[in-house]
Structure formats: C-alpha cells, structure tokens
VODREN-826111 format. One record per atom (N, C-alpha, C): residue in one letter; atom name; x, y, z. Coordinates in nm, 3 decimals, padded with zeros to 5 digits, always signed. Example, Ala and Ser with C-alpha at 12.3 -4.5 7.8 and 13.67 -1.06 7.14 Angstrom:
<nodes>
{A,N,{+01.319,-00.569,+00.780}};
{A,CA,{+01.230,-00.450,+00.780}};
{A,C,{+01.320,-00.330,+00.780}};
{S,N,{+01.285,-00.225,+00.708}};
{S,CA,{+01.367,-00.106,+00.714}};
{S,C,{+01.290,+00.003,+00.787}};
</nodes>
This chain:
<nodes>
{X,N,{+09.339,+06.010,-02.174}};
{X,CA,{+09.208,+06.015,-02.114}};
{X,C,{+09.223,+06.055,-01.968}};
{X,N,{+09.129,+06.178,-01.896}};
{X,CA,{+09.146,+06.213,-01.834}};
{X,C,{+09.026,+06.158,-01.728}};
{X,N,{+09.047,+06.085,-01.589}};
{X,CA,{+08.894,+06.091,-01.529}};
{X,C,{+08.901,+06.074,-01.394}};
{X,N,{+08.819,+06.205,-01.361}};
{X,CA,{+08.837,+06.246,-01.240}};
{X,C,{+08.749,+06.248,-01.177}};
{X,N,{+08.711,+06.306,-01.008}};
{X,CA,{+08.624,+06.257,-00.909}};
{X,C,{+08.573,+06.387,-00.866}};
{X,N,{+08.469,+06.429,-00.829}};
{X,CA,{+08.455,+06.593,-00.765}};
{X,C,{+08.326,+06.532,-00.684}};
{X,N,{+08.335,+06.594,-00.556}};
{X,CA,{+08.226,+06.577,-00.457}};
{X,C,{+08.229,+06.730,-00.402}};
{X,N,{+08.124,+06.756,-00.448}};
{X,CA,{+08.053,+06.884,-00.380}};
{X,C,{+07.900,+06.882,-00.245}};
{X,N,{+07.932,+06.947,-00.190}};
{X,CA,{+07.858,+06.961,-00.071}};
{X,C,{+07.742,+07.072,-00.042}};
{X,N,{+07.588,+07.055,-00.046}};
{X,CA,{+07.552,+07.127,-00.026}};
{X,C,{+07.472,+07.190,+00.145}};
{X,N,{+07.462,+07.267,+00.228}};
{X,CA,{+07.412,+07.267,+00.354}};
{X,C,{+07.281,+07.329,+00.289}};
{X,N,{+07.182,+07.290,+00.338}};
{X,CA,{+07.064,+07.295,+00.314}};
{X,C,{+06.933,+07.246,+00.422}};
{X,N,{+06.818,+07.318,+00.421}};
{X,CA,{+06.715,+07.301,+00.523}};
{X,C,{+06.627,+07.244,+00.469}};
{X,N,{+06.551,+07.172,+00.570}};
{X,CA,{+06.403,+07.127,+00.492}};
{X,C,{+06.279,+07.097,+00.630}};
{X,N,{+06.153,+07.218,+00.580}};
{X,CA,{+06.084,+07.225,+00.657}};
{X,C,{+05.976,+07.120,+00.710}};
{X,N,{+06.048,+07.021,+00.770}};
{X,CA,{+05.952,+06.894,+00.789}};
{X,C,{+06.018,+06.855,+00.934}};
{X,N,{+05.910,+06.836,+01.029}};
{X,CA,{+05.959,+06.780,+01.150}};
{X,C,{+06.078,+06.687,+01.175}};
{X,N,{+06.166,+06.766,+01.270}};
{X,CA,{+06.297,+06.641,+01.247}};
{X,C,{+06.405,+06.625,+01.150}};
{X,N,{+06.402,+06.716,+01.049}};
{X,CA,{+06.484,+06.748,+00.984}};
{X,C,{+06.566,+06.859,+00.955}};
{X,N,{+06.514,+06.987,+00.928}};
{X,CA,{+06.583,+07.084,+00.975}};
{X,C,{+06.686,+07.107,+00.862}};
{X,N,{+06.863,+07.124,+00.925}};
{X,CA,{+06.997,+07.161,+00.832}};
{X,C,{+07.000,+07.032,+00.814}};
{X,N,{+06.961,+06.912,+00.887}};
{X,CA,{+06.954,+06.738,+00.841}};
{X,C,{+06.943,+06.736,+00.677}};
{X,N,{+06.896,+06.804,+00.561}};
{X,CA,{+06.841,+06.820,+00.498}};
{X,C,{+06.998,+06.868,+00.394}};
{X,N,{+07.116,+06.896,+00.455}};
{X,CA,{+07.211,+06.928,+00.401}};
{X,C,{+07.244,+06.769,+00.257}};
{X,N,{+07.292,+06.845,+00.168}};
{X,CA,{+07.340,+06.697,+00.090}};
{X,C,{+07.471,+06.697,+00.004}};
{X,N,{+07.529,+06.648,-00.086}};
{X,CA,{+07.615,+06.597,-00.151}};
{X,C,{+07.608,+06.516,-00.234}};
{X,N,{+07.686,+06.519,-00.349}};
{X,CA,{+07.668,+06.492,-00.513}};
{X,C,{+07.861,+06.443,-00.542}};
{X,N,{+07.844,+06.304,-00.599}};
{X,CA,{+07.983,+06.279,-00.627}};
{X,C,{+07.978,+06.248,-00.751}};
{X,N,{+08.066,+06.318,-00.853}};
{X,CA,{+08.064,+06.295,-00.958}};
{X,C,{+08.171,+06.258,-01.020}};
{X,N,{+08.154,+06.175,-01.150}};
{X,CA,{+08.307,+06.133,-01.210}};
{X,C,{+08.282,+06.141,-01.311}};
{X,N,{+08.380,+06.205,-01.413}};
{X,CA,{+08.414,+06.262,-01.531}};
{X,C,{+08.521,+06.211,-01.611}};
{X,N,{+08.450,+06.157,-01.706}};
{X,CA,{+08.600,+06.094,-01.803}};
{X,C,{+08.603,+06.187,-01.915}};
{X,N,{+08.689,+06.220,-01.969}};
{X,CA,{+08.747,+06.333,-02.078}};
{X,C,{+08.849,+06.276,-02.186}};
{X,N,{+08.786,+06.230,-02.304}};
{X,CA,{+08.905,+06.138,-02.374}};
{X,C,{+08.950,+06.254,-02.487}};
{X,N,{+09.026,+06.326,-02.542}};
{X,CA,{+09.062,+06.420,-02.673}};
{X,C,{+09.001,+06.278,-02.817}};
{X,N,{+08.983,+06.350,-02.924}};
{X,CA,{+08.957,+06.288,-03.027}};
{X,C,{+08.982,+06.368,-03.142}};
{X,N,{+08.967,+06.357,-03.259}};
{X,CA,{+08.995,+06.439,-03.379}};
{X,C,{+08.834,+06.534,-03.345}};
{X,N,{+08.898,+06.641,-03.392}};
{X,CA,{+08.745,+06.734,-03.402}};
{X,C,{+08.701,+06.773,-03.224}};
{X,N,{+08.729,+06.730,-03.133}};
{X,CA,{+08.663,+06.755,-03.004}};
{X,C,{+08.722,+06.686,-02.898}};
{X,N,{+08.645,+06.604,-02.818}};
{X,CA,{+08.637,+06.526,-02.691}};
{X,C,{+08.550,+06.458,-02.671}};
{X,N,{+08.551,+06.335,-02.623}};
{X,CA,{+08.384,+06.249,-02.520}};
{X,C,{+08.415,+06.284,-02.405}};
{X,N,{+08.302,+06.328,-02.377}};
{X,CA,{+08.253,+06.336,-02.258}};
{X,C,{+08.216,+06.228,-02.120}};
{X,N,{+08.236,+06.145,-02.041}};
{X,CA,{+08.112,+06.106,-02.019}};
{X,C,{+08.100,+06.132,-01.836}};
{X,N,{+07.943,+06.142,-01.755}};
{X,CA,{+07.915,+06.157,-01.628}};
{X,C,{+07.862,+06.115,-01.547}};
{X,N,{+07.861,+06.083,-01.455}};
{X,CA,{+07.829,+05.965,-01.357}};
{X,C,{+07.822,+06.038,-01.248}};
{X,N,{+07.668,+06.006,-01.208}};
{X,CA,{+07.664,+06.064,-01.027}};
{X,C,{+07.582,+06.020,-00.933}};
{X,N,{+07.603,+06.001,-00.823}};
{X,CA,{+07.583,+05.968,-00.654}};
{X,C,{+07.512,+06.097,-00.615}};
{X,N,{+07.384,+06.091,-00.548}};
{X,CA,{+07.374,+06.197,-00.428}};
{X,C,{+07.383,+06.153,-00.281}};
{X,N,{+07.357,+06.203,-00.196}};
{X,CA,{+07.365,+06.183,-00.057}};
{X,C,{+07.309,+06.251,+00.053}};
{X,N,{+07.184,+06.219,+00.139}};
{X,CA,{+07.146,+06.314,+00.232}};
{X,C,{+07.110,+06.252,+00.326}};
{X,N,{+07.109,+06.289,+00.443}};
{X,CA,{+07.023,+06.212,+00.579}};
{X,C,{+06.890,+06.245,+00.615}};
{X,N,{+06.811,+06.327,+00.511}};
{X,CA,{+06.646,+06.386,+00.523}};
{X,C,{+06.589,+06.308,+00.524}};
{X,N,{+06.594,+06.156,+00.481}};
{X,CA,{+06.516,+06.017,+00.500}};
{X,C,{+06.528,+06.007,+00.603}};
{X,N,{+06.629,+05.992,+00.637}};
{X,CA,{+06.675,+05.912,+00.769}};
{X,C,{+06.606,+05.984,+00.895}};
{X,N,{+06.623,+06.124,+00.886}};
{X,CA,{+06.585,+06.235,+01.011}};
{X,C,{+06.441,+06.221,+00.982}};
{X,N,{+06.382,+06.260,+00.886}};
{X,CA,{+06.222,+06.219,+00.894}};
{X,C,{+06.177,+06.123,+00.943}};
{X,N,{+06.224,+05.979,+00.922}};
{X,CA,{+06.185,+05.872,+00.936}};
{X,C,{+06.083,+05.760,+00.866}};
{X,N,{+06.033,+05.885,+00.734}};
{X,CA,{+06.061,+05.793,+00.647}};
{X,C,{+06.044,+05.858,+00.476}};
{X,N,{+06.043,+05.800,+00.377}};
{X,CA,{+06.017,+05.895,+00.204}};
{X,C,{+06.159,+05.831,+00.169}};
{X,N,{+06.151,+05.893,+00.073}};
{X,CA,{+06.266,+05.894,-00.062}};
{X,C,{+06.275,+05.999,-00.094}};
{X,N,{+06.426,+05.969,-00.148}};
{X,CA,{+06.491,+06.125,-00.198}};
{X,C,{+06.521,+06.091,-00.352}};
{X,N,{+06.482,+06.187,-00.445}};
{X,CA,{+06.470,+06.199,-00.597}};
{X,C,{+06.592,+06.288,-00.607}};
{X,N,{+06.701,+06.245,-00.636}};
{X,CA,{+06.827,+06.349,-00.707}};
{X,C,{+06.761,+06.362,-00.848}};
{X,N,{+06.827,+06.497,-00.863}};
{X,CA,{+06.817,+06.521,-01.026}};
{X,C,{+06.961,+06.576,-01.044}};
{X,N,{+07.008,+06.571,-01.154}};
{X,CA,{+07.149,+06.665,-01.194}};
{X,C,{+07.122,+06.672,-01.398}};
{X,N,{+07.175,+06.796,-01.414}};
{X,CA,{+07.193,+06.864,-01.543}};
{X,C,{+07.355,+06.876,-01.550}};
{X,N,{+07.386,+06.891,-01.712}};
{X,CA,{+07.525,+06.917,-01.734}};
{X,C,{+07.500,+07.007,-01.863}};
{X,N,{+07.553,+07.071,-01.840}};
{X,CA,{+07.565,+07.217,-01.938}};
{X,C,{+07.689,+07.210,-02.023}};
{X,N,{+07.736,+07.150,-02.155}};
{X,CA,{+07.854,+07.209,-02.203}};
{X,C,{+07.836,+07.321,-02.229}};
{X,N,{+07.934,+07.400,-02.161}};
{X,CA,{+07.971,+07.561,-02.232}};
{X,C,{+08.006,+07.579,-02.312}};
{X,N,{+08.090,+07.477,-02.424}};
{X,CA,{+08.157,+07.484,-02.558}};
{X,C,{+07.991,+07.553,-02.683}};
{X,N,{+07.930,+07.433,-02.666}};
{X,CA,{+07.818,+07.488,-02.757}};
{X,C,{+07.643,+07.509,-02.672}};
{X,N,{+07.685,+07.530,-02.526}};
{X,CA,{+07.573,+07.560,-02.421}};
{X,C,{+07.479,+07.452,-02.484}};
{X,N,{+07.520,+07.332,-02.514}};
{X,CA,{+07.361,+07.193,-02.467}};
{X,C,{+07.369,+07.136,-02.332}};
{X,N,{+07.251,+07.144,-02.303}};
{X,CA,{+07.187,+07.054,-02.152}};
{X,C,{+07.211,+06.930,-02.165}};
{X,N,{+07.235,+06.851,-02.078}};
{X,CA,{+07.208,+06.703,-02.105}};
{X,C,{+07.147,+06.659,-01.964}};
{X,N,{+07.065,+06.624,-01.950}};
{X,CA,{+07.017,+06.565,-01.791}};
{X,C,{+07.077,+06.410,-01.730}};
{X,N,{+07.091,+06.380,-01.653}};
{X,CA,{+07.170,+06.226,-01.597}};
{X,C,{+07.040,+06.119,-01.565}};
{X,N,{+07.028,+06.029,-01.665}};
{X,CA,{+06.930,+05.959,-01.625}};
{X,C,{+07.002,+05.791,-01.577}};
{X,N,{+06.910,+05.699,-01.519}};
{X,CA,{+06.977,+05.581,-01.506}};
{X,C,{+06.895,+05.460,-01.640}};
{X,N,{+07.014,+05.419,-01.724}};
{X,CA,{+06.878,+05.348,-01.820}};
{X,C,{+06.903,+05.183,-01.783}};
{X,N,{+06.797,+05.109,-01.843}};
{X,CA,{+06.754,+04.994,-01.796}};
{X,C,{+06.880,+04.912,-01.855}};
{X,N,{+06.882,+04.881,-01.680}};
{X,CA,{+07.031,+04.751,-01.715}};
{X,C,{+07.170,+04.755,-01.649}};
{X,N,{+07.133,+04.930,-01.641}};
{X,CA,{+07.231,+04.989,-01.623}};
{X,C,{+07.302,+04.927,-01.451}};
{X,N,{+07.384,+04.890,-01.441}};
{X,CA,{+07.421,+04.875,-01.299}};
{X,C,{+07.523,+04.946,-01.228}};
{X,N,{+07.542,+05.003,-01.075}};
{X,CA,{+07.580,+05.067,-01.027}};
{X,C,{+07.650,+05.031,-00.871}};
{X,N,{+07.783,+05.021,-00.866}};
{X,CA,{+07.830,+05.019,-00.752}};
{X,C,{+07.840,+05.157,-00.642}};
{X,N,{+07.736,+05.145,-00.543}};
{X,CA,{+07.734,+05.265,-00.454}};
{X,C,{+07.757,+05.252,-00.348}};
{X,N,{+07.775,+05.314,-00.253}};
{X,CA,{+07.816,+05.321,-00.099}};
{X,C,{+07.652,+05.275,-00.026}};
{X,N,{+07.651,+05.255,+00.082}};
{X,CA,{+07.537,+05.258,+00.203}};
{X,C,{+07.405,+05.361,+00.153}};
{X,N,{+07.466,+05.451,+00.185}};
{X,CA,{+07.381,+05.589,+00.206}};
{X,C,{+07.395,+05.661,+00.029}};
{X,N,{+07.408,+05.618,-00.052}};
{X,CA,{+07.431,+05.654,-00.213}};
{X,C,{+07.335,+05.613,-00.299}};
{X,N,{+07.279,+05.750,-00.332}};
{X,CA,{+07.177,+05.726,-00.445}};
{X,C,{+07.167,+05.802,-00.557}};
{X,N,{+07.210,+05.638,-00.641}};
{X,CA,{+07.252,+05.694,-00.783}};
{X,C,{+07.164,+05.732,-00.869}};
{X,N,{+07.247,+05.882,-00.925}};
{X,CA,{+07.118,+05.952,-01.017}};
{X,C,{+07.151,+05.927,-01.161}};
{X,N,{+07.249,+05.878,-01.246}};
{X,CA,{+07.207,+05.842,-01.412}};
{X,C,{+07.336,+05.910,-01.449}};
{X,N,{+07.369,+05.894,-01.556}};
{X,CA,{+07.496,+05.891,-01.614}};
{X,C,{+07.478,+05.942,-01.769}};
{X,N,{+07.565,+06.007,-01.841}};
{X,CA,{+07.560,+06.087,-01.964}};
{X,C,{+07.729,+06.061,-02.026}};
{X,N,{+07.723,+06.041,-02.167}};
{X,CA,{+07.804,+06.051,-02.252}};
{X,C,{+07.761,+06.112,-02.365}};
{X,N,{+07.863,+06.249,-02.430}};
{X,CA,{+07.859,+06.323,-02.521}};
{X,C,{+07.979,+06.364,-02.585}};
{X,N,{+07.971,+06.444,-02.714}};
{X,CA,{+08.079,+06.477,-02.812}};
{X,C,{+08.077,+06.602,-02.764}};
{X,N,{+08.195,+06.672,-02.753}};
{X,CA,{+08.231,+06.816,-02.743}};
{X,C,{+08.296,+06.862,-02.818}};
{X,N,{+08.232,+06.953,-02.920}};
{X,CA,{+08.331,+07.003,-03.025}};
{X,C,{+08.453,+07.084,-03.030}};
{X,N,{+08.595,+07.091,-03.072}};
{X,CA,{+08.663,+07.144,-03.047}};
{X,C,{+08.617,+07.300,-03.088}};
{X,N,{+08.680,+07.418,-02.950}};
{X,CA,{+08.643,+07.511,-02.964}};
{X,C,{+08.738,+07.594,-02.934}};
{X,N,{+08.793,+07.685,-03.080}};
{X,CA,{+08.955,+07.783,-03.044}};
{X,C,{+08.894,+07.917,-02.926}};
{X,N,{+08.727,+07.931,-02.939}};
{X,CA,{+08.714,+08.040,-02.805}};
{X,C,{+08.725,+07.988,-02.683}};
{X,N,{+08.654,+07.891,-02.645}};
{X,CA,{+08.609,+07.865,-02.535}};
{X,C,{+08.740,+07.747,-02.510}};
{X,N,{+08.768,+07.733,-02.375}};
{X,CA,{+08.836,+07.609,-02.269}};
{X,C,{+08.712,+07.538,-02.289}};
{X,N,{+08.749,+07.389,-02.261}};
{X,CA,{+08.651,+07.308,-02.217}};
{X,C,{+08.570,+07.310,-02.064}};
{X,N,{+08.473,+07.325,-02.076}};
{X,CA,{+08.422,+07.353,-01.896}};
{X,C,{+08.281,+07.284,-01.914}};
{X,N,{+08.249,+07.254,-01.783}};
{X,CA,{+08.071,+07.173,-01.763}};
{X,C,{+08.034,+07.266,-01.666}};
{X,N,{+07.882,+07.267,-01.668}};
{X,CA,{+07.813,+07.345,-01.557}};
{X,C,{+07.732,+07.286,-01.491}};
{X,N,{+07.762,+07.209,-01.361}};
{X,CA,{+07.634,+07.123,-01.307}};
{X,C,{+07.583,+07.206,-01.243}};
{X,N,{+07.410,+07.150,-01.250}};
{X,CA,{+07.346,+07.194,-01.160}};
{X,C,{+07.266,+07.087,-01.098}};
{X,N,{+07.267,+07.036,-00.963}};
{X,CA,{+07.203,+06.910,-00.884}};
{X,C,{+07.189,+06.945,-00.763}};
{X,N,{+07.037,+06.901,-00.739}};
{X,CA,{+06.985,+06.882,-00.615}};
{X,C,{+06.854,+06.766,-00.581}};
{X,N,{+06.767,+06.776,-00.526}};
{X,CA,{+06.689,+06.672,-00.480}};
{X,C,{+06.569,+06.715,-00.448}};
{X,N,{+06.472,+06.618,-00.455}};
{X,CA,{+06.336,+06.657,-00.405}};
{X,C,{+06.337,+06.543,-00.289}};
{X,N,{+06.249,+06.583,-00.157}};
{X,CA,{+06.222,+06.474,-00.090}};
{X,C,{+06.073,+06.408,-00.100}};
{X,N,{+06.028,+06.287,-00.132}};
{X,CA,{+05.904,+06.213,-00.147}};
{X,C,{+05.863,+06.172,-00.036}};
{X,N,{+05.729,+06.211,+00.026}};
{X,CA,{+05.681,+06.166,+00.196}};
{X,C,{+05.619,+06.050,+00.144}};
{X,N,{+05.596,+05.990,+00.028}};
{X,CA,{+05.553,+05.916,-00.042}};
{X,C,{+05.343,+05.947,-00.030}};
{X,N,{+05.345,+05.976,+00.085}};
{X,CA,{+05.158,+06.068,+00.146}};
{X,C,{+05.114,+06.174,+00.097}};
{X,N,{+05.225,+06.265,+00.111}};
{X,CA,{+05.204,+06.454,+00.157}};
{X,C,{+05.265,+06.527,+00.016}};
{X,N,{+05.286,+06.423,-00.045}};
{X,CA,{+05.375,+06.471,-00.175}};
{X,C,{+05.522,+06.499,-00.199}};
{X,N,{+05.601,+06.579,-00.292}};
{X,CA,{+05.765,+06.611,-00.246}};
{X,C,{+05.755,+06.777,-00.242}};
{X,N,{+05.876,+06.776,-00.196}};
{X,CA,{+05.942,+06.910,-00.168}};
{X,C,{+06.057,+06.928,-00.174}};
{X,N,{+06.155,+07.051,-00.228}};
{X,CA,{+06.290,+07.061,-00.263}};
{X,C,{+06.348,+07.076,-00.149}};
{X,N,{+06.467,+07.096,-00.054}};
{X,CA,{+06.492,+07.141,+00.065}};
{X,C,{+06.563,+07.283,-00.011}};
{X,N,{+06.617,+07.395,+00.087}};
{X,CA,{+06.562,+07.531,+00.053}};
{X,C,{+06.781,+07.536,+00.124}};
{X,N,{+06.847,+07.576,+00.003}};
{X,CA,{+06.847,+07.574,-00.147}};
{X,C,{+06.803,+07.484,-00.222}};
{X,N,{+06.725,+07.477,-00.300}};
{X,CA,{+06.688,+07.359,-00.372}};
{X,C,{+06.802,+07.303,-00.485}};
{X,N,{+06.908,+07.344,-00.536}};
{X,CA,{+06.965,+07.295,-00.566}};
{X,C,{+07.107,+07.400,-00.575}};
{X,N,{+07.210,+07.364,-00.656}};
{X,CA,{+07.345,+07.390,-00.656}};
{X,C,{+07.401,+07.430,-00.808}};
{X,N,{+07.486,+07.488,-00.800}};
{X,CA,{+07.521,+07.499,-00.955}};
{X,C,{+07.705,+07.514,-00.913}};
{X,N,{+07.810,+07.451,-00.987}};
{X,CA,{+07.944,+07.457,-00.963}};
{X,C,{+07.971,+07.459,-01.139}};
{X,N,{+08.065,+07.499,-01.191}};
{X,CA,{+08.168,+07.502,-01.300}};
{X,C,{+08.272,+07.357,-01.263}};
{X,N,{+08.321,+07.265,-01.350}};
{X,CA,{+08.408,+07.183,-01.377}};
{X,C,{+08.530,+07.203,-01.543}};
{X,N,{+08.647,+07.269,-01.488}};
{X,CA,{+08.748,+07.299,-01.609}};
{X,C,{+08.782,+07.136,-01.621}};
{X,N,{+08.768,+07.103,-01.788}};
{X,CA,{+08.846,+06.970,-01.803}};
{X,C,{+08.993,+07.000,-01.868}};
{X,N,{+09.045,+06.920,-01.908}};
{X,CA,{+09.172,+06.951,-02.021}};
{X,C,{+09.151,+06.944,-02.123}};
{X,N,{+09.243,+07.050,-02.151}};
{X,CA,{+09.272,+07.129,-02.231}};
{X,C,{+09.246,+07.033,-02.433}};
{X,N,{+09.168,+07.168,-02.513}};
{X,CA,{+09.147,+07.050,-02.618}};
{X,C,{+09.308,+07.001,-02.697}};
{X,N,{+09.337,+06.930,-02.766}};
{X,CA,{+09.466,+06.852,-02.797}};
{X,C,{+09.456,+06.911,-02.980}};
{X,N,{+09.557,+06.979,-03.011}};
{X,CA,{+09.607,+07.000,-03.169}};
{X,C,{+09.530,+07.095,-03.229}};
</nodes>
C-alpha cells in the first residue's frame, strides 16, 4: 500500500477590496493506493487553504475538488459525510474525501486528474471564484501488480 502527500499551489486574484493576489490558494492532498486482484482502491483526502477571508475581513471559503480516474475516465467529487472527523491545521479547510475501485488496465498506467479550487462567500453580496478559478494537475500512482 502506497500513500502519499501532494500539495499544490495555486496564485490567484480576487476582485474584492483588500484582497487582490491575497486570493492565491493551496490544496493538500493524500492518496492511499492499495493493489488488489482485478485493480486497486483508491482512496482521497483534501485540505484547501487561502488568506481571501482573512484579507477581506470577512466570508467563507467553499473548496470544491473532483478526481478523474483515467483508467475508465469516472468523476468522483470529495465530499465530507456526517461523522466524518478531521484533523486540520489553523488556516485548513477540509473539503471531503473519496474511496474507489480501479480496474486493472494493460493500456493505461494508473493516473488521477484533480481539478480544485474555491468559491469565496461574502455571506451578503453572494460568492465568487477568484480568477483562475480553479486548477487541474495529473497524479501517477504505482504501478498495477501481476
């Protein structure tokens, strides 16, 4: 079983007084990869991170993140479900977690495709994405087994 850590960084603007490149964020994710007969489990876990609350002075920030297996291209979105509990940092806000089967595939390597970013909530004025609104990176796991 393989499980690993990836923090990606995005710089990003957001047009609201006081915020500005403040608006930049970051997504930490962890990936466990177990081999099995027939495939792999999957499973994903993620953190975002921004200071656009903070520089505004005040709202919430809504992460969203998607995971794409490329083996048979299904979506899976990261939700948090009831119960669920989460050890995070200060400034860490956790967006939901996913476990799935990946079928073994003699074309394709195993790979994920996230795509995550955030909306900010003025909780008044409504939300808005900051501009990139979100990110997209590739994750190679190992290799399928037999």
């Amino acid at each position: 079983m393989a499980i690993k850590n990836f923090y990606f960084s995005q710089i990003a603007d957001l047009r609201i007084e006081g915020v500005g490149i403040h608006a930049s964020y970051s997504v930490n994710l962890t990936v466990t990869d177990e081999n099995t007969p027939g495939g792999k489990n999957v499973s994903v876990a993620a953190t975002g991170k921004s200071n656009a609350a903070k520089a505004a002075g005040s709202g919430n920030l809504l992460f969203w993140c998607k995971v794409k297996n490329t083996v048979d291209s299904k979506l899976y979105v990261l939700e948090r479900k009831k119960g669920e509990y989460w050890a995070v940092g200060l400034d860490d806000v956790p967006i939901g977690s996913v476990s799935f089967f990946m079928p073994n595939s003699v074309h394709n390597s195993p790979s994920l495709e996230i795509e995550a970013g955030y909306f900010y909530d003025s909780g008044y004025t409504g939300t808005v994405p900051p501009i990139p609104g979100s990110f997209k990176r590739v994750i190679n796991l190992t290799p399928f087994q037999g």
